[in-house]
C-alpha positions in Angstrom: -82.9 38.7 -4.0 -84.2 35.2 -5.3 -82.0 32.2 -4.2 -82.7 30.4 -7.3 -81.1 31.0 -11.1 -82.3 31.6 -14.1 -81.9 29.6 -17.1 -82.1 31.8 -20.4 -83.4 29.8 -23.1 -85.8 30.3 -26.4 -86.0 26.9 -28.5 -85.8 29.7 -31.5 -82.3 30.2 -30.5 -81.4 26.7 -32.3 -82.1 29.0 -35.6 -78.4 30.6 -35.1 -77.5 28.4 -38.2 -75.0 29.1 -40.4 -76.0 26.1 -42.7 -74.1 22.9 -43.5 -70.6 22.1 -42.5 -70.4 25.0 -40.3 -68.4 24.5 -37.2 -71.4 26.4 -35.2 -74.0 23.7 -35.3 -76.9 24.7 -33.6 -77.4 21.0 -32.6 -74.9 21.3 -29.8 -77.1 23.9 -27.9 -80.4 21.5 -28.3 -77.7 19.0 -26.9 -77.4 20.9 -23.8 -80.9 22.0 -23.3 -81.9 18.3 -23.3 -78.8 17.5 -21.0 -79.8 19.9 -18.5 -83.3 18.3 -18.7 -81.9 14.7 -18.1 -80.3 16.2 -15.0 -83.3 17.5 -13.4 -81.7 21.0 -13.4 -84.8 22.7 -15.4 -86.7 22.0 -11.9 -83.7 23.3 -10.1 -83.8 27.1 -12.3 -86.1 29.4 -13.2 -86.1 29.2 -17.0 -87.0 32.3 -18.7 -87.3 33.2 -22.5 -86.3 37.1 -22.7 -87.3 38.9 -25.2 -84.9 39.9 -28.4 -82.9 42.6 -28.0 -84.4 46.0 -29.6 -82.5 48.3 -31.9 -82.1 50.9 -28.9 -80.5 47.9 -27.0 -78.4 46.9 -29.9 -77.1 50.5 -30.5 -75.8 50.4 -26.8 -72.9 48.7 -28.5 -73.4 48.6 -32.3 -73.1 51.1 -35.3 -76.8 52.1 -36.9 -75.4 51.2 -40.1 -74.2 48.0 -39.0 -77.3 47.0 -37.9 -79.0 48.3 -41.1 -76.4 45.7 -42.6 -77.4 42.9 -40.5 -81.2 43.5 -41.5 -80.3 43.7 -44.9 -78.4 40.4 -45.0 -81.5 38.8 -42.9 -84.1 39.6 -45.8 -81.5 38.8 -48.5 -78.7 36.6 -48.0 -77.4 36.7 -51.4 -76.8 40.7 -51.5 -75.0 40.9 -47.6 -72.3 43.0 -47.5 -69.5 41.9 -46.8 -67.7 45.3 -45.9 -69.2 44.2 -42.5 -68.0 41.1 -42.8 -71.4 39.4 -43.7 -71.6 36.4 -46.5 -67.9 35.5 -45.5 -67.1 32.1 -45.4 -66.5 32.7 -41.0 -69.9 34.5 -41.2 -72.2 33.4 -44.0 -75.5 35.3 -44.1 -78.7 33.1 -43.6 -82.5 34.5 -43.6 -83.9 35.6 -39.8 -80.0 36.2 -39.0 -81.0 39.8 -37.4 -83.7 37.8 -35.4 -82.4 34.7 -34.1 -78.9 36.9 -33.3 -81.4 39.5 -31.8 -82.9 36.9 -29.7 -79.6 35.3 -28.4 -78.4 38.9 -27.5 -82.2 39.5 -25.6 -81.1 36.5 -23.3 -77.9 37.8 -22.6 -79.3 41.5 -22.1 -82.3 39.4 -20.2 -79.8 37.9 -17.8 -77.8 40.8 -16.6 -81.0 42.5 -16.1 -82.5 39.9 -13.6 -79.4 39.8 -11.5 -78.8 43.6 -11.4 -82.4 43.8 -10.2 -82.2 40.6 -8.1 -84.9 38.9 -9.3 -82.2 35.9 -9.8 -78.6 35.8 -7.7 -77.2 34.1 -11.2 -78.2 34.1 -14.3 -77.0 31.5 -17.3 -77.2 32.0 -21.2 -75.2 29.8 -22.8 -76.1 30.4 -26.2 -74.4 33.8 -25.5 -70.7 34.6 -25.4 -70.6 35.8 -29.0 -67.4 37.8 -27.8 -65.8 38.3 -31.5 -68.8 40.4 -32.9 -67.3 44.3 -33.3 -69.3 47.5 -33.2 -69.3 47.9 -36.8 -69.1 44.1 -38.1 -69.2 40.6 -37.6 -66.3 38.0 -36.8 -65.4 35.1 -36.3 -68.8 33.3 -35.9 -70.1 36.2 -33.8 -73.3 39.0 -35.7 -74.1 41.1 -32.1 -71.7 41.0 -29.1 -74.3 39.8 -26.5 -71.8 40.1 -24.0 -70.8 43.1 -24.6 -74.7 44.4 -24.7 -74.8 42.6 -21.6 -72.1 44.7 -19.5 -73.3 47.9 -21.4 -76.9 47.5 -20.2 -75.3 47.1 -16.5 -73.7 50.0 -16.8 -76.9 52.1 -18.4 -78.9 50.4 -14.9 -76.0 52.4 -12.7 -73.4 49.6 -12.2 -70.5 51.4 -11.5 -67.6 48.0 -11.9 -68.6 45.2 -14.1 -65.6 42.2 -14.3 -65.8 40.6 -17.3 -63.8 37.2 -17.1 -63.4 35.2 -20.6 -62.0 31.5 -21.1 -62.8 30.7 -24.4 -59.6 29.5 -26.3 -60.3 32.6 -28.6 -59.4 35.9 -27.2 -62.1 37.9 -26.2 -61.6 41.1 -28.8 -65.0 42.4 -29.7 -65.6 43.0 -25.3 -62.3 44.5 -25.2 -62.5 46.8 -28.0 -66.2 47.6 -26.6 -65.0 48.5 -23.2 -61.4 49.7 -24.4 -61.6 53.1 -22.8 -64.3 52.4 -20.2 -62.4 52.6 -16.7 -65.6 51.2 -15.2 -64.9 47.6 -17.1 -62.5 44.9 -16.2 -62.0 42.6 -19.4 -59.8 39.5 -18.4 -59.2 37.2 -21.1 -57.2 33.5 -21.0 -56.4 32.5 -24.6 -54.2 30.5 -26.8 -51.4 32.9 -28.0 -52.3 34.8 -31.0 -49.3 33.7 -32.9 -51.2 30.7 -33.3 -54.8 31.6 -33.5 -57.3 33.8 -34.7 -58.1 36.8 -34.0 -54.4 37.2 -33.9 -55.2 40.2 -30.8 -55.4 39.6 -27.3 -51.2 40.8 -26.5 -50.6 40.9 -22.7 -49.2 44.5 -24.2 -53.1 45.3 -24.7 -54.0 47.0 -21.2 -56.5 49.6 -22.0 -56.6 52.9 -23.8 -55.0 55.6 -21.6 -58.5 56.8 -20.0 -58.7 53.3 -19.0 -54.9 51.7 -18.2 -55.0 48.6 -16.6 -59.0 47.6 -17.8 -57.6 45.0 -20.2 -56.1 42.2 -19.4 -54.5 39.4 -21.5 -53.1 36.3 -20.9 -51.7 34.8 -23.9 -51.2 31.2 -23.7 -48.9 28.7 -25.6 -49.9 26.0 -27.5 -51.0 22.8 -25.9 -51.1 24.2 -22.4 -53.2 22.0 -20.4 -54.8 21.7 -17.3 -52.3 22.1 -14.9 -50.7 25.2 -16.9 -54.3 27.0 -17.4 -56.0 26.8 -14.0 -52.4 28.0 -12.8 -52.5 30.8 -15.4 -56.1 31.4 -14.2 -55.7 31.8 -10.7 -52.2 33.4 -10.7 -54.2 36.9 -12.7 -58.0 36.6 -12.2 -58.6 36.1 -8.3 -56.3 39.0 -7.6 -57.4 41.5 -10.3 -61.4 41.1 -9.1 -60.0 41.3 -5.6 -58.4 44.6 -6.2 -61.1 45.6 -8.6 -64.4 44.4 -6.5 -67.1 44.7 -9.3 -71.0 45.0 -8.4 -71.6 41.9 -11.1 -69.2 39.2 -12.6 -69.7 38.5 -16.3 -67.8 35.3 -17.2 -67.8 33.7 -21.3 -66.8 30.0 -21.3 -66.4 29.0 -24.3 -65.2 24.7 -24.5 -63.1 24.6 -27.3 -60.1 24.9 -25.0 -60.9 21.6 -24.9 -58.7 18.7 -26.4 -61.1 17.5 -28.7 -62.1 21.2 -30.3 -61.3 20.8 -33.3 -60.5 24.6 -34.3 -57.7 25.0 -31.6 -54.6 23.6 -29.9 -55.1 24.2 -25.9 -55.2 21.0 -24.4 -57.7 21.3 -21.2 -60.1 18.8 -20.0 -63.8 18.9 -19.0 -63.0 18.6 -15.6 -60.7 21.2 -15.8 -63.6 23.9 -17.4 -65.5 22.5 -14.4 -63.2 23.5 -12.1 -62.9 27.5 -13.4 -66.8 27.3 -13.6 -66.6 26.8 -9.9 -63.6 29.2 -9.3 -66.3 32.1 -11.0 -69.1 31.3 -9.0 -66.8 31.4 -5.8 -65.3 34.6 -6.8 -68.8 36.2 -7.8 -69.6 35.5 -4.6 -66.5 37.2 -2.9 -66.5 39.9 -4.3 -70.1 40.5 -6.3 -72.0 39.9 -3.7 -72.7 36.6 -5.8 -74.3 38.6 -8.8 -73.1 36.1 -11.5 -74.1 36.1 -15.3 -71.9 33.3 -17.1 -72.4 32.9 -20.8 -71.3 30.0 -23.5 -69.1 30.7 -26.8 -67.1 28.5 -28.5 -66.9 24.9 -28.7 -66.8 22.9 -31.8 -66.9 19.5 -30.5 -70.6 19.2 -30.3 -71.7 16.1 -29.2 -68.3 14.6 -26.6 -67.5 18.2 -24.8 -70.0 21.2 -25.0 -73.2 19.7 -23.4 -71.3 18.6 -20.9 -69.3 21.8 -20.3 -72.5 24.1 -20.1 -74.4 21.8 -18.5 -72.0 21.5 -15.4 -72.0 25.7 -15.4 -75.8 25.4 -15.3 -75.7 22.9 -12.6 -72.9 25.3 -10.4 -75.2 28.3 -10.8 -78.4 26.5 -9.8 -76.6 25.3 -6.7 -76.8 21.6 -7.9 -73.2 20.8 -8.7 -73.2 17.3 -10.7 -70.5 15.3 -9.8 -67.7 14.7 -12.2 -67.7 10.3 -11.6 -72.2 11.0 -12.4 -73.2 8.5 -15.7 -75.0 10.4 -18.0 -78.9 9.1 -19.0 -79.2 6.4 -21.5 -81.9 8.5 -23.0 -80.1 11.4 -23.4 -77.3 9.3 -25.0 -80.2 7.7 -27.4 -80.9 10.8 -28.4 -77.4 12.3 -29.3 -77.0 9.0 -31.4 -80.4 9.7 -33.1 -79.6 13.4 -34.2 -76.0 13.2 -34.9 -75.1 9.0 -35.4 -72.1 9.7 -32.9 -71.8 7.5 -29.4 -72.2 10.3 -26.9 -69.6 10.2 -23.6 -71.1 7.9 -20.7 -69.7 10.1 -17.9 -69.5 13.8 -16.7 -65.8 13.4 -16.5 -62.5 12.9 -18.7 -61.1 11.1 -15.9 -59.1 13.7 -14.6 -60.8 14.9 -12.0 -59.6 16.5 -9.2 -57.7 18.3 -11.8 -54.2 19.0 -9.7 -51.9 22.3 -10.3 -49.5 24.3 -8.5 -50.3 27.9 -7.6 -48.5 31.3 -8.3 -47.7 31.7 -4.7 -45.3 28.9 -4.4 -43.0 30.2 -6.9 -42.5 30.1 -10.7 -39.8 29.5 -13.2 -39.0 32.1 -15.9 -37.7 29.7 -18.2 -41.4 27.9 -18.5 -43.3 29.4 -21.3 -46.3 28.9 -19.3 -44.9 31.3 -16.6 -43.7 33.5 -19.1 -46.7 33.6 -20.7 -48.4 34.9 -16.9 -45.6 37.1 -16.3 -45.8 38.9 -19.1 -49.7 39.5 -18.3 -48.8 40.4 -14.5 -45.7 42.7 -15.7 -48.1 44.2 -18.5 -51.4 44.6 -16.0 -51.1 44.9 -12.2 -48.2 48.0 -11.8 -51.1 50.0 -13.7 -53.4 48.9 -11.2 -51.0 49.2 -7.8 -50.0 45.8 -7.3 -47.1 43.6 -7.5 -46.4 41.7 -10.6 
C-alpha cells in the first residue's frame, strides 16, 4: 500500500456553478486548490484527476430516469424539471450540470477506489460531500450523491463495513436514505437540530430500517453549540460506534459551514475545532481501518475566511504534513483571494482557539444540558440496538 495520499482534483470541477449570487461559489474550491499549493502540500500528495463517473456508476445509487433528468437539464436549462427538483431556486439548472456533477462524483468514486486497492492509504476530494443529492432528485445544492457512489462502489469491490462519518452542519440525508437498509453501512451524522435547519431529517429517532437497526446514527444538535459542546458530542458517539463497528474503510464529509461565519447556519464551531475532528478521523481510520481513509468536503458558505482553510488542513492531515494552527498564511495567496473576490483573506491558520479544550463523555454529564440531551438522545436511540451501553 503507498504511504503517500492522493489529492483528487480536475480544474473542470470549478464548473459546479450555479450562477450569480449562489451560496455555492465555485471560487472557494480554486481558493483551496491554490491554498494547498501555497503550502507545498501538492509535492506532499499524489494528485490525480479521475475520470467522471459513468452512467453504470451513477446507477449504483441513482434512478435511470433521474439521470435522464439531469441530462436533460444539462442540454436545456430552461426546460429542467423540476419534479426532480432541477431549476429550483436551491438547485438551478446550468448547461454541463450532468458533466461537471459527473466529474465531481468520478473523484469521489476515484478516491475510494485507490484506497480499497491501496494504491493510496488516504484519499481526499473535497469538492465532494454532495451528501443531500437523493436517488431520484436533487437537494439542497447537491445533483449526484458522490458520497454515497463512493461507499456503494466499496461495497460492489467486496468491502464488507464501510463507516461513513459526516460533520457538515446539514444532516447527512441523501447517504442515509442510500444506505437505509444496508446493515453493511454505518452512517453517523453530527448536525444542527432539524427544528432549526434544513433538511428538517436527521432525528436521533432515525436508526435504520429494520433489516438494518442501529446503521443510522443521528446526533441532533442545538443551536449555537460550539466547540466545546460538538467535539464532546463527537467523541461521546463516533469513537465508540467505529470501535464496535470496525469498518474495512472510513468515509468522513466535512462540510465548514459549522463554522461561525457560515452564513446559512447557526452552529458556532471554530477552524481549529474542524481541525481537531479532521485529526480525530484520520486517528480513528487508522484504529480501526487499518488507515484506509477517504474524507470529502460539502458545505461551507464562507468562501474566502473559513473553507480554504478548513480543507486545506484535512489535506495537510491526510498527506501526513499537519500545518500548524499559529502557521501565517502566504502573502501571495492572500493577493490572490483579494484579486478574485476584493475581500482581506485571514493572515493565520487559526481563530485563535487553538488547542480547542472540552470535557469528555466519560467524566460524567448533566441531563439538564441540552447539549447532553441532545447526545443522549442519540446514545439511547443508537447503541442498545448495537449491544452497548447508552
Amino acid at each position: 500500500m503507498s504511504g503517500r495520499a492522493q489529492l483528487m482534483w480536475d480544474e473542470a470541477v470549478t464548473g459546479y456553478d450555479f450562477g450569480p449570487g449562489h451560496p455555492m461559489d465555485p471560487v472557494r474550491l480554486a481558493l483551496t486548490r491554490r491554498l494547498v499549493d501555497a503550502f507545498g502540500l501538492d509535492r506532499e500528495v499524489d494528485v490525480v484527476a479521475a475520470k467522471a463517473a459513468g452512467e453504470s456508476t451513477l446507477r449504483l445509487v441513482h434512478r435511470e430516469d433521474y439521470i435522464r433528468a439531469v441530462k436533460a437539464a444539462s442540454a436545456d436549462p430552461a426546460g429542467a424539471d423540476q419534479s426532480y427538483g432541477l431549476g429550483t431556486v436551491d438547485d438551478p439548472a446550468f448547461a454541463g450540470m450532468h458533466e461537471v456533477s459527473s466529474l465531481i462524483a468520478g473523484q469521489s468514486v476515484g478516491a475510494a477506489e485507490a484506497v480499497w486497492r491501496g494504491e493510496a492509504l488516504h484519499a481526499v476530494n473535497f469538492a465532494g460531500g454532495l451528501h443531500h443529492a437523493m436517488p431520484g432528485s436533487a437537494s439542497g445544492f447537491c445533483i449526484y450523491n458522490d458520497a454515497s457512489l463512493a461507499i456503494a462502489r466499496l461495497l460492489e469491490l467486496g468491502a464488507e463495513r464501510v463507516a461513513y462519518v459526516d460533520v457538515d452542519v446539514h444532516h447527512g440525508d441523501g447517504v442515509q436514505a442510500a444506505f437505509w437498509e444496508d446493515p453493511r453501512v454505518l452512517t453517523i451524522s453530527l448536525h444542527e437540530h432539524p427544528r432549526t435547519l434544513f433538511p428538517q431529517t436527521g432525528w436521533p429517532e432515525e436508526t435504520g430500517a429494520a433489516s438494518a437497526e442501529g446503521s443510522a446514527v443521528n446526533v441532533a444538535l442545538p443551536a449555537g453549540t460550539g466547540d466545546a459542546g460538538w467535539l464532546r458530542a463527537f467523541h461521546a458517539v463516533v469513537p465508540e460506534l467505529i470501535a464496535d463497528f470496525r469498518p474495512q474503510v472510513l468515509v468522513t464529509q466535512h462540510g465548514a459551514d459549522t463554522h461561525f461565519e457560515d452564513p446559512l447556519a447557526h452552529l458556532a464551531v471554530s477552524l481549529d475545532a474542524q481541525r481537531a475532528v479532521q485529526v480525530a478521523c484520520h486517528d480513528l481510520a487508522h484504529e480501526y481501518a487499518d488507515g484506509r481513509w477517504v474524507a470529502l468536503g460539502g458545505g461551507g458558505y464562507a468562501v474566502v475566511d473559513v473553507v480554504p482553510r478548513s480543507w486545506t488542513h484535512l489535506v495537510a492531515i491526510a498527506a501526513g504534513r499537519a500545518v500548524e494552527p499559529v502557521a501565517m498564511i502566504p502573502e501571495g495567496w492572500r493577493q490572490e483571494v483579494f484579486a478574485k473576490t476584493r475581500q482581506l483573506a485571514p493572515a493565520r491558520m487559526t481563530d485563535g482557539r487553538w488547542p480547542v479544550e472540552w470535557s469528555g463523555w466519560e467524566a460524567g454529564y448533566d441531563p439538564a444540558d441540552r447539549l447532553d440531551q441532545a447526545v443522549l438522545a442519540a446514545r439511547r436511540a443508537v447503541f442498545p440496538l448495537r449491544g452497548l451501553l447508552a
